[in-house]
N, CA, C and O atoms as a Maestro MAE file, in Angstrom:
{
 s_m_m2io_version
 :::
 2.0.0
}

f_m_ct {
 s_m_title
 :::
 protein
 m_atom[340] {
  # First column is atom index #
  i_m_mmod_type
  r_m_x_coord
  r_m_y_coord
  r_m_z_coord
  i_m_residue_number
  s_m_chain_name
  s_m_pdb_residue_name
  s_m_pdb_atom_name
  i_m_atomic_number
  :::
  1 25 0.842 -1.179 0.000 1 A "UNK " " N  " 7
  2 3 0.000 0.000 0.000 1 A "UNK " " CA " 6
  3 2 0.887 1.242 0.000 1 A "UNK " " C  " 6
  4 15 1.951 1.276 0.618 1 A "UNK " " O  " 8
  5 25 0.450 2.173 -0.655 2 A "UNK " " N  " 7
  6 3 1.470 3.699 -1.158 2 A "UNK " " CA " 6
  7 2 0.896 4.514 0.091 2 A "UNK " " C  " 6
  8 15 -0.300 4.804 0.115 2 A "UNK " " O  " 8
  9 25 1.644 4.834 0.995 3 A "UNK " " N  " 7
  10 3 1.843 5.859 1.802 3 A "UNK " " CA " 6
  11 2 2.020 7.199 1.615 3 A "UNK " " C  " 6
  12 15 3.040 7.697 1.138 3 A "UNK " " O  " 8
  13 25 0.826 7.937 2.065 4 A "UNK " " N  " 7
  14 3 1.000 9.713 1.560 4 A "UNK " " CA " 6
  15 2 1.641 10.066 2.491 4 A "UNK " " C  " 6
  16 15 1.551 9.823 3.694 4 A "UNK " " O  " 8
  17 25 2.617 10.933 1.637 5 A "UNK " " N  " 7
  18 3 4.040 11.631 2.587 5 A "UNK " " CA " 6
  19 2 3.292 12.992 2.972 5 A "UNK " " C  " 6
  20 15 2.940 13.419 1.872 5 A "UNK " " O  " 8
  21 25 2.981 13.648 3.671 6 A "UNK " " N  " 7
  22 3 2.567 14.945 3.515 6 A "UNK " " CA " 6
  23 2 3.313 16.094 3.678 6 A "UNK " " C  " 6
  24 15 4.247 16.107 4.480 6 A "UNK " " O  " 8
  25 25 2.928 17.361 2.816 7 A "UNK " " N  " 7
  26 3 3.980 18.246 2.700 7 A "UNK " " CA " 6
  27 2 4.122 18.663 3.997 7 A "UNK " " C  " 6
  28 15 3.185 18.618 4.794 7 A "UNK " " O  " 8
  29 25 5.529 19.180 4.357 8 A "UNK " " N  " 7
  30 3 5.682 20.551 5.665 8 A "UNK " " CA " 6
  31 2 5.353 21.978 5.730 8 A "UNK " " C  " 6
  32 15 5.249 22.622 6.774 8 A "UNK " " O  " 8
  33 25 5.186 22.457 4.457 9 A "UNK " " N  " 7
  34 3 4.866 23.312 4.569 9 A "UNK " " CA " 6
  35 2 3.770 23.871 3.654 9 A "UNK " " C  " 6
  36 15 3.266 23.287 2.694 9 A "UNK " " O  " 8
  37 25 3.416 25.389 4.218 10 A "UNK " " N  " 7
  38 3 1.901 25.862 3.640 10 A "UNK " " CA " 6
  39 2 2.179 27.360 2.845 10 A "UNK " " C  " 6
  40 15 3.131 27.978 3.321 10 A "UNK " " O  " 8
  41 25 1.704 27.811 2.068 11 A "UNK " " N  " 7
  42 3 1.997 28.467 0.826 11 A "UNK " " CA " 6
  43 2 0.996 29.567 0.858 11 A "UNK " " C  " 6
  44 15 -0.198 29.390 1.099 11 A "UNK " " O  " 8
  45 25 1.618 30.846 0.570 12 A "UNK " " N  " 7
  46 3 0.551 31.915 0.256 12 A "UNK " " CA " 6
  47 2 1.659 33.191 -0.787 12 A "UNK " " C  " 6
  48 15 2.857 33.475 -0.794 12 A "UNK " " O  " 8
  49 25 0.548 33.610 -1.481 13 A "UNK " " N  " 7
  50 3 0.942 34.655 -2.380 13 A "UNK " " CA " 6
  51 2 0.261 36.248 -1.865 13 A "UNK " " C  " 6
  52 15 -0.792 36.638 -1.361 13 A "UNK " " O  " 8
  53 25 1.503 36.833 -2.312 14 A "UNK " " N  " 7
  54 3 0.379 38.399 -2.644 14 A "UNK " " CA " 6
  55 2 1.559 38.728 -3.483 14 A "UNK " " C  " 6
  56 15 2.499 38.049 -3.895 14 A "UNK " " O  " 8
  57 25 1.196 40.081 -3.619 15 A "UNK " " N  " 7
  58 3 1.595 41.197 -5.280 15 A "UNK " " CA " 6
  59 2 1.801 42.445 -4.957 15 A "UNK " " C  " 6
  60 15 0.600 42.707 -4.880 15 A "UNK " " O  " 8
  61 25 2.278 43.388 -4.717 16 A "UNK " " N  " 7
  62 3 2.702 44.562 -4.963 16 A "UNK " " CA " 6
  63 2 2.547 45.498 -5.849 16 A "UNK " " C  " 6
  64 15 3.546 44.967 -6.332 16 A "UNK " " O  " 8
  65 25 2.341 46.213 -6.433 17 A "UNK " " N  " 7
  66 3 2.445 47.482 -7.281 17 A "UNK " " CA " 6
  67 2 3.482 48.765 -7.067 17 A "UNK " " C  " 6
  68 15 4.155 48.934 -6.050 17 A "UNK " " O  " 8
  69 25 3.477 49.332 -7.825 18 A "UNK " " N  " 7
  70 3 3.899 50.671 -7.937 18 A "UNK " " CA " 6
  71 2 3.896 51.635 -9.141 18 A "UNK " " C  " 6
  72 15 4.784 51.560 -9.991 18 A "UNK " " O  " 8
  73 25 3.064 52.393 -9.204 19 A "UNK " " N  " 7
  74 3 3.184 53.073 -10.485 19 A "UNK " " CA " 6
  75 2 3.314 54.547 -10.856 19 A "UNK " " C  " 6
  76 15 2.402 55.350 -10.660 19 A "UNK " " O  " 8
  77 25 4.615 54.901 -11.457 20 A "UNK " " N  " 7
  78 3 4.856 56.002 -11.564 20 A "UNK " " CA " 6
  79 2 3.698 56.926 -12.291 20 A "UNK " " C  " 6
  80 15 2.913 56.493 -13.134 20 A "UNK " " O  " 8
  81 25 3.746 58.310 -11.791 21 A "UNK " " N  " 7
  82 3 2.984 59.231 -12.077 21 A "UNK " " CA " 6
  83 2 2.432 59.733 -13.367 21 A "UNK " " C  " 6
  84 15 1.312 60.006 -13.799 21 A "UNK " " O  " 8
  85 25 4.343 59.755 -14.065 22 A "UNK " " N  " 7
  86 3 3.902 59.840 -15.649 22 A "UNK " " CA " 6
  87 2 4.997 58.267 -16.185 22 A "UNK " " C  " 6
  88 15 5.848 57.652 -15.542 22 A "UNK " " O  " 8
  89 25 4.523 58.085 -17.461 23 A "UNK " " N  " 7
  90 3 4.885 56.832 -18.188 23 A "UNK " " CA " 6
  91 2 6.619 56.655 -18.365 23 A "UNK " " C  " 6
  92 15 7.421 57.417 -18.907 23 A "UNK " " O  " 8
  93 25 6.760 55.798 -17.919 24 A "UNK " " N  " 7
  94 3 8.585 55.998 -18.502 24 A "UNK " " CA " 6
  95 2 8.590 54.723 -18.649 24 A "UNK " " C  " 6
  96 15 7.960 53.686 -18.440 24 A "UNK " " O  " 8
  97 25 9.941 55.367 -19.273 25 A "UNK " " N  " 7
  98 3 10.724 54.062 -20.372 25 A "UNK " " CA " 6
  99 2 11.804 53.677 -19.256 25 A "UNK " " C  " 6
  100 15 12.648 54.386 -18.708 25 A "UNK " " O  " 8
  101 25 11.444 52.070 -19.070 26 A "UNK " " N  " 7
  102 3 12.450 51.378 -18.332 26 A "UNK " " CA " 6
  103 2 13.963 50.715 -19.036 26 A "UNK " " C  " 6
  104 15 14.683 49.745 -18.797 26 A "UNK " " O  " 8
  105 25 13.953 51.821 -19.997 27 A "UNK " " N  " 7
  106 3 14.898 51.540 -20.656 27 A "UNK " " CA " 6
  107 2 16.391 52.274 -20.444 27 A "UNK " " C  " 6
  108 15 17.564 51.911 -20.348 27 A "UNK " " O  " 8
  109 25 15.589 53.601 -20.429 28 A "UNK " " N  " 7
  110 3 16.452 54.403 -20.000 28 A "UNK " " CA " 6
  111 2 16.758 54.800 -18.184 28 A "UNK " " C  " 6
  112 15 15.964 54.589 -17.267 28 A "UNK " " O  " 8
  113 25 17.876 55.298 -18.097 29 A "UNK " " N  " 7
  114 3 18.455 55.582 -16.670 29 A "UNK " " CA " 6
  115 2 17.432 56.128 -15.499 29 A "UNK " " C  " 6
  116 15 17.717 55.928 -14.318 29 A "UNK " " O  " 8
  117 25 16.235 56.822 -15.872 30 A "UNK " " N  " 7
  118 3 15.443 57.412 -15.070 30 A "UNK " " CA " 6
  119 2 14.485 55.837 -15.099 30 A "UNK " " C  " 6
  120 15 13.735 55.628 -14.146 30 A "UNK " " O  " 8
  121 25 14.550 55.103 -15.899 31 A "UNK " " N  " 7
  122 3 13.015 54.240 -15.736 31 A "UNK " " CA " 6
  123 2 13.619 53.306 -14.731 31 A "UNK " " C  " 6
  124 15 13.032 52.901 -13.728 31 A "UNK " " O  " 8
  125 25 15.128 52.927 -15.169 32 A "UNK " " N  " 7
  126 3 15.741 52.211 -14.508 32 A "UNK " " CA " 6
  127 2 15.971 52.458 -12.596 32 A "UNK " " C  " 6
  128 15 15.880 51.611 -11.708 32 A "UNK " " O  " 8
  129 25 16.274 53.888 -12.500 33 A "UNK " " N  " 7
  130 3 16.045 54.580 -11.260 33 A "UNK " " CA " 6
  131 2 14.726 54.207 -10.568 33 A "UNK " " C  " 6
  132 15 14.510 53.626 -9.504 33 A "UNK " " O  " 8
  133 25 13.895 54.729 -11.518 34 A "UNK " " N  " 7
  134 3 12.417 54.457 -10.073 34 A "UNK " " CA " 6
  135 2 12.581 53.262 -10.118 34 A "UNK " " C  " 6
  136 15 13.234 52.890 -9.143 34 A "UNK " " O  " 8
  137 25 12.189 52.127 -11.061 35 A "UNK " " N  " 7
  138 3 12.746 50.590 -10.914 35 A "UNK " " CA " 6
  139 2 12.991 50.448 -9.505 35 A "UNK " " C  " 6
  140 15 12.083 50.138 -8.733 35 A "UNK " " O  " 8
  141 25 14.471 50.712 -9.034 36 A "UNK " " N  " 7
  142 3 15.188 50.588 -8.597 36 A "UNK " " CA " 6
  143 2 14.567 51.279 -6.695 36 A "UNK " " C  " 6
  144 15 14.526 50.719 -5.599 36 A "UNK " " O  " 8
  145 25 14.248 52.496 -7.096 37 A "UNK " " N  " 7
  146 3 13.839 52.809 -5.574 37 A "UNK " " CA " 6
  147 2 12.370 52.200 -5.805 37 A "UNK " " C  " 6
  148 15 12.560 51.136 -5.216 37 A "UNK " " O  " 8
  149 25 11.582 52.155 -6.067 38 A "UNK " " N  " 7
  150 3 10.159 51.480 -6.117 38 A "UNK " " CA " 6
  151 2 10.340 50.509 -5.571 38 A "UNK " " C  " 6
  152 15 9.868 50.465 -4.435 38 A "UNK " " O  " 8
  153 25 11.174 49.127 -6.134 39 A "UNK " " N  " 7
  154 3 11.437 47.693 -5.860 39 A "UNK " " CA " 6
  155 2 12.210 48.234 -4.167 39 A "UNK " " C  " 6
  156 15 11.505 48.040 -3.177 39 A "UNK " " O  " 8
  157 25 13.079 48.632 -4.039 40 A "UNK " " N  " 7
  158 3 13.388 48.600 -3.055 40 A "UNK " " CA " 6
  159 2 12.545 48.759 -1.379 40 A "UNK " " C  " 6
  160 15 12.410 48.167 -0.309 40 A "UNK " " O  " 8
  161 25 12.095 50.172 -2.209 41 A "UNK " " N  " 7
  162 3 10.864 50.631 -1.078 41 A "UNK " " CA " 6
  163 2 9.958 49.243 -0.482 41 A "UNK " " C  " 6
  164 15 10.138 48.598 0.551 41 A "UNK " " O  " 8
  165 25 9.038 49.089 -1.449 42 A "UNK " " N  " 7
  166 3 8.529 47.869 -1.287 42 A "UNK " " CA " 6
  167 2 9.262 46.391 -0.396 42 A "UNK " " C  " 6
  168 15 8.580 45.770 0.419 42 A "UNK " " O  " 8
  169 25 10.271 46.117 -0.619 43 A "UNK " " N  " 7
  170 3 11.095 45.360 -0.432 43 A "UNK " " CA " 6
  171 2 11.881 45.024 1.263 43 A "UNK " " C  " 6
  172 15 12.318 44.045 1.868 43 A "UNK " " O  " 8
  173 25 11.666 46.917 1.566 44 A "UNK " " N  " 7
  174 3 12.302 47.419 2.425 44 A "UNK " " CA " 6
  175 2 10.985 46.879 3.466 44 A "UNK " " C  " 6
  176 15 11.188 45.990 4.294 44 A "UNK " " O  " 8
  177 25 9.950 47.380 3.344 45 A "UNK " " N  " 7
  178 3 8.086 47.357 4.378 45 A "UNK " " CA " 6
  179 2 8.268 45.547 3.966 45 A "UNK " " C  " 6
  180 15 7.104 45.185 4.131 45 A "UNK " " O  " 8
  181 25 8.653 44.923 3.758 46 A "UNK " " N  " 7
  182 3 8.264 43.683 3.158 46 A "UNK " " CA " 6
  183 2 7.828 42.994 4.702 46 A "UNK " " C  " 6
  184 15 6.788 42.337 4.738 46 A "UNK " " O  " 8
  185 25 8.516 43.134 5.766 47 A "UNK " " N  " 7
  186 3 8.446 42.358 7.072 47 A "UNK " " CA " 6
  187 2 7.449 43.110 7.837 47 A "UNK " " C  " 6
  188 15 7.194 42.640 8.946 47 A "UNK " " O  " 8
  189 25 6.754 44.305 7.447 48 A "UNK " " N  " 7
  190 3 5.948 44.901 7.983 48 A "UNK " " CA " 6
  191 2 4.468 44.609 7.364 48 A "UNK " " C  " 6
  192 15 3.428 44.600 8.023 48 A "UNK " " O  " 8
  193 25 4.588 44.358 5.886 49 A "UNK " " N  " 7
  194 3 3.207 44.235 5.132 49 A "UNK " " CA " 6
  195 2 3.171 42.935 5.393 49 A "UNK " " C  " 6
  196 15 2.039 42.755 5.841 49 A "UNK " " O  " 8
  197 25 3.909 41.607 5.375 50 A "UNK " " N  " 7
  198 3 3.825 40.111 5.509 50 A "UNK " " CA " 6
  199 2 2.864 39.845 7.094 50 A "UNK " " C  " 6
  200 15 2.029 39.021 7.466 50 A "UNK " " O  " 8
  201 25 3.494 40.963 7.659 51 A "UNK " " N  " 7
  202 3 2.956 40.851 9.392 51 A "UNK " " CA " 6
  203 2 1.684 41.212 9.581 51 A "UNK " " C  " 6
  204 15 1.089 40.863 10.601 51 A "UNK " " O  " 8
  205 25 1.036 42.043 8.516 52 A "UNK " " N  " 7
  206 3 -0.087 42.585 8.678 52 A "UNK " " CA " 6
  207 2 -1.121 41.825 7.518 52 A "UNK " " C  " 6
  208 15 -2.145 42.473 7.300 52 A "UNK " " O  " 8
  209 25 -0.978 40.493 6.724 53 A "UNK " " N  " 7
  210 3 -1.319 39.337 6.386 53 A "UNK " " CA " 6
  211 2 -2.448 38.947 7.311 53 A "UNK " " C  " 6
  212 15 -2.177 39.154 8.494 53 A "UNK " " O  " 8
  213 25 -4.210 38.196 6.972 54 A "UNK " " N  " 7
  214 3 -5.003 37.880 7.579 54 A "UNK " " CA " 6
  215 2 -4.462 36.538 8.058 54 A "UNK " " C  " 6
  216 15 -4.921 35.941 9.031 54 A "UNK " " O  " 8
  217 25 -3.514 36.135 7.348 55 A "UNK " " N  " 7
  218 3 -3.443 34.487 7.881 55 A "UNK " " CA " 6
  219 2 -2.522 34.402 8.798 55 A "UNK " " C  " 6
  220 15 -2.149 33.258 9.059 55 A "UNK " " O  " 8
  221 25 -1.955 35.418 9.469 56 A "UNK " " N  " 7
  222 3 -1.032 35.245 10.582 56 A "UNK " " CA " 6
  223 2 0.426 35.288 10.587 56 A "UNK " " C  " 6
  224 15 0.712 35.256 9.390 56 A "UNK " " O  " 8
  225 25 1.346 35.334 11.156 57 A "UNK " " N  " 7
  226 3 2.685 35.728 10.909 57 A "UNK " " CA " 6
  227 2 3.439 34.202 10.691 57 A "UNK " " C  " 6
  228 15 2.881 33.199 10.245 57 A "UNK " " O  " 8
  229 25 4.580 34.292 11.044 58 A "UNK " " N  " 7
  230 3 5.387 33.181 10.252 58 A "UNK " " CA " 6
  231 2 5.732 32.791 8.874 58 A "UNK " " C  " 6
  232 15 6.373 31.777 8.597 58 A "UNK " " O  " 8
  233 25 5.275 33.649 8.019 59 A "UNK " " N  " 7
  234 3 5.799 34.052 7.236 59 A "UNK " " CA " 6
  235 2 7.229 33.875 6.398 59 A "UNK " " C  " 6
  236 15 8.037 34.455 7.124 59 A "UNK " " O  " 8
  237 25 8.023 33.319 5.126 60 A "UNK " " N  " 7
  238 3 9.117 33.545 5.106 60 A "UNK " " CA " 6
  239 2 8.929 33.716 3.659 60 A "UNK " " C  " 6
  240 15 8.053 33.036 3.126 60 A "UNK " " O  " 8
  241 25 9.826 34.764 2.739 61 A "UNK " " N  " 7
  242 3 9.636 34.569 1.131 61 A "UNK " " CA " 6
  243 2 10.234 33.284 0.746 61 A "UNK " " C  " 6
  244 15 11.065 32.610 1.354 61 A "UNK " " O  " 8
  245 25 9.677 33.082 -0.337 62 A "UNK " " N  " 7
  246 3 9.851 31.497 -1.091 62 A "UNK " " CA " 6
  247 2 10.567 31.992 -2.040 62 A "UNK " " C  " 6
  248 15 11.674 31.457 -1.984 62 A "UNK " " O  " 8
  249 25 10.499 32.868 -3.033 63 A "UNK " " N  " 7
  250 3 10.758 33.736 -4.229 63 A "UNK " " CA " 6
  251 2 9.722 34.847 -4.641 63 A "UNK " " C  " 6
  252 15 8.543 34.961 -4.308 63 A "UNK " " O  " 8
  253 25 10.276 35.409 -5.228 64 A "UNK " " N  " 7
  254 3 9.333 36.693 -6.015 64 A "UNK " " CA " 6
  255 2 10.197 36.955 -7.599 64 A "UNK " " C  " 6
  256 15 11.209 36.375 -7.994 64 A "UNK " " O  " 8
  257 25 9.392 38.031 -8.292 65 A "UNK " " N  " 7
  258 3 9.425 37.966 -9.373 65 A "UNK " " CA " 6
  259 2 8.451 39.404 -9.653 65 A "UNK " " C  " 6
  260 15 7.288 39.711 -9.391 65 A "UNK " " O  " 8
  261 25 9.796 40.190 -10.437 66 A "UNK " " N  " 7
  262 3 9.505 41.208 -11.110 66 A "UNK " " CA " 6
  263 2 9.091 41.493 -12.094 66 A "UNK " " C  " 6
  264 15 9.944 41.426 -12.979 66 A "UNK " " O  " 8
  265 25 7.668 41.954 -12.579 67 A "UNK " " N  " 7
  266 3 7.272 42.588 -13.927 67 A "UNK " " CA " 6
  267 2 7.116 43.744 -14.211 67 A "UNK " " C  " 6
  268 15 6.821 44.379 -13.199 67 A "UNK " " O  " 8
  269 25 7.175 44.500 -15.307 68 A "UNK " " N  " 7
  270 3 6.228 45.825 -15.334 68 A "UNK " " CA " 6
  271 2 5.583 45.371 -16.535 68 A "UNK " " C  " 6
  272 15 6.023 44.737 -17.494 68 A "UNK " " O  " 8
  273 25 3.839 46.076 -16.137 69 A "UNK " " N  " 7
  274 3 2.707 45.356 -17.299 69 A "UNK " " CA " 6
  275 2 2.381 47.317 -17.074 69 A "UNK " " C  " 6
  276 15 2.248 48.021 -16.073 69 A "UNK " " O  " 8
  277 25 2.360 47.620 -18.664 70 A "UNK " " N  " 7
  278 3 1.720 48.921 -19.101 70 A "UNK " " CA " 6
  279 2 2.103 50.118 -17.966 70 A "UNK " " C  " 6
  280 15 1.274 50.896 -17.493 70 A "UNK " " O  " 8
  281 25 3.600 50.090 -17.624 71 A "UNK " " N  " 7
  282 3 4.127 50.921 -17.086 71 A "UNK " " CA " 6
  283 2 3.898 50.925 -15.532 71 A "UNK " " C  " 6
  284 15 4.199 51.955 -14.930 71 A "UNK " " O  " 8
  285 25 3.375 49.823 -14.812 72 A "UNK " " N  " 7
  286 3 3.084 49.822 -13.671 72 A "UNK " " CA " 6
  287 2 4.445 47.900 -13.269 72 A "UNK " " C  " 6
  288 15 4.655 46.847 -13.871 72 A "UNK " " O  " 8
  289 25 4.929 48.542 -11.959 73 A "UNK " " N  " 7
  290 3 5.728 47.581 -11.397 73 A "UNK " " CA " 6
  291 2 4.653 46.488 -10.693 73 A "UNK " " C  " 6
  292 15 3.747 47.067 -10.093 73 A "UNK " " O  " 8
  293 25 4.596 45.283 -10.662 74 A "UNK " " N  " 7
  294 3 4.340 44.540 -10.190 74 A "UNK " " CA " 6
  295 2 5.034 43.480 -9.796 74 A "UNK " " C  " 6
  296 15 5.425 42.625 -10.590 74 A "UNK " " O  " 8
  297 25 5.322 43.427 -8.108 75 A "UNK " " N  " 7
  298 3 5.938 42.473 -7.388 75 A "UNK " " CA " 6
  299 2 5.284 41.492 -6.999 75 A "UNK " " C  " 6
  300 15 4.555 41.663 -6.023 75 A "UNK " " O  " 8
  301 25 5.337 40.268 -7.588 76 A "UNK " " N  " 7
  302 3 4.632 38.998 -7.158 76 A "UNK " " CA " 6
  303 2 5.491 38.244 -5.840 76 A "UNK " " C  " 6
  304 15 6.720 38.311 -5.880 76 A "UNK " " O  " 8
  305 25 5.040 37.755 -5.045 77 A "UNK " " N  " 7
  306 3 5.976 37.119 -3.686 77 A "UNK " " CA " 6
  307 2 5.495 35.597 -3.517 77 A "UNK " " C  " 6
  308 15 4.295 35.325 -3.531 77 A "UNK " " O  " 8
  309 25 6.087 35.013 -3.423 78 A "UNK " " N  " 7
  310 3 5.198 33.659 -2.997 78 A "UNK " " CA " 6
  311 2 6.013 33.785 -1.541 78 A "UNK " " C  " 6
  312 15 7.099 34.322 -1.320 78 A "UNK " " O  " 8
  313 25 5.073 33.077 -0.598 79 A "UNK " " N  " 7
  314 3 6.004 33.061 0.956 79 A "UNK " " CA " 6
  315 2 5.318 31.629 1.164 79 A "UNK " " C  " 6
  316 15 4.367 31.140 0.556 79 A "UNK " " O  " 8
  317 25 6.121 31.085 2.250 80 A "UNK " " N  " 7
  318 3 5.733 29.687 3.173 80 A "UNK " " CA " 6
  319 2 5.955 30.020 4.467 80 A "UNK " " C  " 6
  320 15 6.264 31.036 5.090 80 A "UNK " " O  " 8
  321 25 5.720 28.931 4.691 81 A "UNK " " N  " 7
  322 3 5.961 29.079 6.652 81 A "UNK " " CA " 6
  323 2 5.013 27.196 6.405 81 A "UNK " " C  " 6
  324 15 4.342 26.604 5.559 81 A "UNK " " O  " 8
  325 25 5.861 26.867 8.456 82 A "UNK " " N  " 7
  326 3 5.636 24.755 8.476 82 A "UNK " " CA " 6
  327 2 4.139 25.308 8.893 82 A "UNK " " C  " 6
  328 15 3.750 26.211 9.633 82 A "UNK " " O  " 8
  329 25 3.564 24.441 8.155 83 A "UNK " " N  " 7
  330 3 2.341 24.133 8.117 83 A "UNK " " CA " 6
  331 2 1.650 23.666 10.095 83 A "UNK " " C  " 6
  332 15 1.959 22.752 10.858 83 A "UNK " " O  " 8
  333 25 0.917 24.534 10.194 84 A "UNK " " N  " 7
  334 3 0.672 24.717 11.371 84 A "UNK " " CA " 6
  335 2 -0.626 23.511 11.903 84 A "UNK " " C  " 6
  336 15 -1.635 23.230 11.257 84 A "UNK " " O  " 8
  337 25 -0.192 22.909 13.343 85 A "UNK " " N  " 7
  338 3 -1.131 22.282 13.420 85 A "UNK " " CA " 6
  339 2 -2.819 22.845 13.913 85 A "UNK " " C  " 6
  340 15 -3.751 22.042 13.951 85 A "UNK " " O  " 8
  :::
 }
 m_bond[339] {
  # First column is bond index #
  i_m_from
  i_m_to
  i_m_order
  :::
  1 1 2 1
  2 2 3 1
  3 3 4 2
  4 3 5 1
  5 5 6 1
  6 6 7 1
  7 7 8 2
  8 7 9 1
  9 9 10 1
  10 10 11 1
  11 11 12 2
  12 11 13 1
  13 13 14 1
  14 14 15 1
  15 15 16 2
  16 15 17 1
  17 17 18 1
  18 18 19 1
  19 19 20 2
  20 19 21 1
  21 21 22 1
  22 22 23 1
  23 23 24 2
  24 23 25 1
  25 25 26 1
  26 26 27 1
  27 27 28 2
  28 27 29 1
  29 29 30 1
  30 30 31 1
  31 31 32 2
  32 31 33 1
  33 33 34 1
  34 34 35 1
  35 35 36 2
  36 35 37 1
  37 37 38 1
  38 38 39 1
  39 39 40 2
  40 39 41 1
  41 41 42 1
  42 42 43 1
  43 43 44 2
  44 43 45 1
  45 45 46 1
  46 46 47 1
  47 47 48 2
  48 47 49 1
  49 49 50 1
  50 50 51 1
  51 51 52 2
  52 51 53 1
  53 53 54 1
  54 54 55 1
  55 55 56 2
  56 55 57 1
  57 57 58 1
  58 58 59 1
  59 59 60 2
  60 59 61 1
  61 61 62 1
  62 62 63 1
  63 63 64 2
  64 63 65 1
  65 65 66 1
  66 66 67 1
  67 67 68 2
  68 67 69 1
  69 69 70 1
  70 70 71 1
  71 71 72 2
  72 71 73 1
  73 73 74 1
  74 74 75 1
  75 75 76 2
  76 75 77 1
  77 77 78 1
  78 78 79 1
  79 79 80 2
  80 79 81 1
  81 81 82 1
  82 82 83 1
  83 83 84 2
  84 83 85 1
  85 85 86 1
  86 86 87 1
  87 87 88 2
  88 87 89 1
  89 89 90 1
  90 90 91 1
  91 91 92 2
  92 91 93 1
  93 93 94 1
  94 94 95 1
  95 95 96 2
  96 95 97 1
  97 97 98 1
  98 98 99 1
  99 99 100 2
  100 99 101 1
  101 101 102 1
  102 102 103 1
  103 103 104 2
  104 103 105 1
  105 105 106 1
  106 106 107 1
  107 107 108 2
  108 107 109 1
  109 109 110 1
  110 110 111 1
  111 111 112 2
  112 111 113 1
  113 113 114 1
  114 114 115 1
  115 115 116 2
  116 115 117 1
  117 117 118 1
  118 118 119 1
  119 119 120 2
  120 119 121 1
  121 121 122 1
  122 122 123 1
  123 123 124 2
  124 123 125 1
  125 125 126 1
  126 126 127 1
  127 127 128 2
  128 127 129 1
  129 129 130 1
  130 130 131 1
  131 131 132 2
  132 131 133 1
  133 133 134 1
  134 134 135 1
  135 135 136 2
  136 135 137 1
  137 137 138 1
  138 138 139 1
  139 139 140 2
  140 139 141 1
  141 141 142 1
  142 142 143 1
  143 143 144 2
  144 143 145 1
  145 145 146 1
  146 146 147 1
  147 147 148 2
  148 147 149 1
  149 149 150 1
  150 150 151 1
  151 151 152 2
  152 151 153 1
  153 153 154 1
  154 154 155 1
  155 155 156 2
  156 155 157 1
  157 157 158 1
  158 158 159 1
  159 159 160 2
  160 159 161 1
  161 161 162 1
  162 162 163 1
  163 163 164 2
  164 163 165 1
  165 165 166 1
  166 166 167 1
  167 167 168 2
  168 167 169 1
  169 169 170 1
  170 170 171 1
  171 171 172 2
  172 171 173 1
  173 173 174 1
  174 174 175 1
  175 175 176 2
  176 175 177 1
  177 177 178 1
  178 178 179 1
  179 179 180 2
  180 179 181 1
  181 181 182 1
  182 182 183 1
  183 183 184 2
  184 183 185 1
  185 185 186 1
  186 186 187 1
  187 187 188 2
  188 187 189 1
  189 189 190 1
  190 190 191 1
  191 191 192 2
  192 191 193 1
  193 193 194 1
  194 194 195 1
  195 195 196 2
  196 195 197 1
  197 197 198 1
  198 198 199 1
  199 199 200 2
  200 199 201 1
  201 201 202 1
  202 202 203 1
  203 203 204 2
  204 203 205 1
  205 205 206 1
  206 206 207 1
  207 207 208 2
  208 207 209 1
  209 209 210 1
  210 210 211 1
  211 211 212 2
  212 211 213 1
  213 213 214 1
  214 214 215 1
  215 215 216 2
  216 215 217 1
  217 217 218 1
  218 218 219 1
  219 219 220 2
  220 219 221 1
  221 221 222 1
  222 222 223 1
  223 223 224 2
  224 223 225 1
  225 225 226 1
  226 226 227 1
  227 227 228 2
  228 227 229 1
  229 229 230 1
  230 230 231 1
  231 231 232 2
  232 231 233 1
  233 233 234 1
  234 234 235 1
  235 235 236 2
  236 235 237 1
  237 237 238 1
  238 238 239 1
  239 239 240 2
  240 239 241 1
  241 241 242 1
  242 242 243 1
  243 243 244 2
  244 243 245 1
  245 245 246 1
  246 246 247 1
  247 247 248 2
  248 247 249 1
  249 249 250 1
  250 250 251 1
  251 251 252 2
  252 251 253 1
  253 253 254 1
  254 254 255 1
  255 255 256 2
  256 255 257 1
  257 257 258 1
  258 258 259 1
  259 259 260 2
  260 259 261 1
  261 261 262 1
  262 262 263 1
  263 263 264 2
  264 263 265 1
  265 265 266 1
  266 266 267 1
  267 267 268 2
  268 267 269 1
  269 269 270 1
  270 270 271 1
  271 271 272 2
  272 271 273 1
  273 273 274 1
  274 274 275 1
  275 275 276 2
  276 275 277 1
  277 277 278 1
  278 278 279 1
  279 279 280 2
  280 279 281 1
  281 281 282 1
  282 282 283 1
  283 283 284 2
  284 283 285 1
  285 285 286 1
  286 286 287 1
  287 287 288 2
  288 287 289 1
  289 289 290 1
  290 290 291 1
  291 291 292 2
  292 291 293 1
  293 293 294 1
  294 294 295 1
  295 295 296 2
  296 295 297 1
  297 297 298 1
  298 298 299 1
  299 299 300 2
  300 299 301 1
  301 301 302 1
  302 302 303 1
  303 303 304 2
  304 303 305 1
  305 305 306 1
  306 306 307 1
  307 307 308 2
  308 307 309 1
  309 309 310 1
  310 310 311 1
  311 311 312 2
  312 311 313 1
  313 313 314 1
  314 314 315 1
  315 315 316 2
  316 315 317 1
  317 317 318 1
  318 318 319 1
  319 319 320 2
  320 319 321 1
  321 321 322 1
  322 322 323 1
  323 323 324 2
  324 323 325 1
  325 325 326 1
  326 326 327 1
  327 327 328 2
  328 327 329 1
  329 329 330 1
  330 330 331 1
  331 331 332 2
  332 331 333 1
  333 333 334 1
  334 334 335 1
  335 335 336 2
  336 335 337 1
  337 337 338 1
  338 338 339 1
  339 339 340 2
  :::
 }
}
């Protein structure tokens, strides 16, 4: 008989934004700049917004992943934490 292993841990997502005022090109040095402080900012509150999560703290990032869709930054996060009894 096949024995279910069960996972340790439990999985949640959220997303981020940021969107500059007027449209820029992340091509050039200024798009690259806000880029750069936007992602950070965000990045920086990361242990403060995770804490303020309905499902409770314990919390840890798994990975994330940067896009910009139509000039707006979007930070996707996946986090885990051991699956609680």
């Amino acid at each position: 008989m096949e024995q279910k292993i069960e996972h340790p841990w439990e999985y949640t997502h959220m997303v981020q934004f940021a969107t500059p005022k007027v449209k820029l090109d992340y091509s050039t040095k200024e798009g690259q700049q806000f880029l750069i402080r936007a992602s950070g900012t965000i990045f920086k509150k990361l242990p403060e917004i995770i804490d303020r999560l309905p499902s409770g703290g314990g919390w840890q990032v798994s990975s994330h992943n940067i896009i910009v869709i139509d000039g707006t930054i979007m930070i996707s996060i996946l986090l885990q934490r051991p699956k609680r009894a």
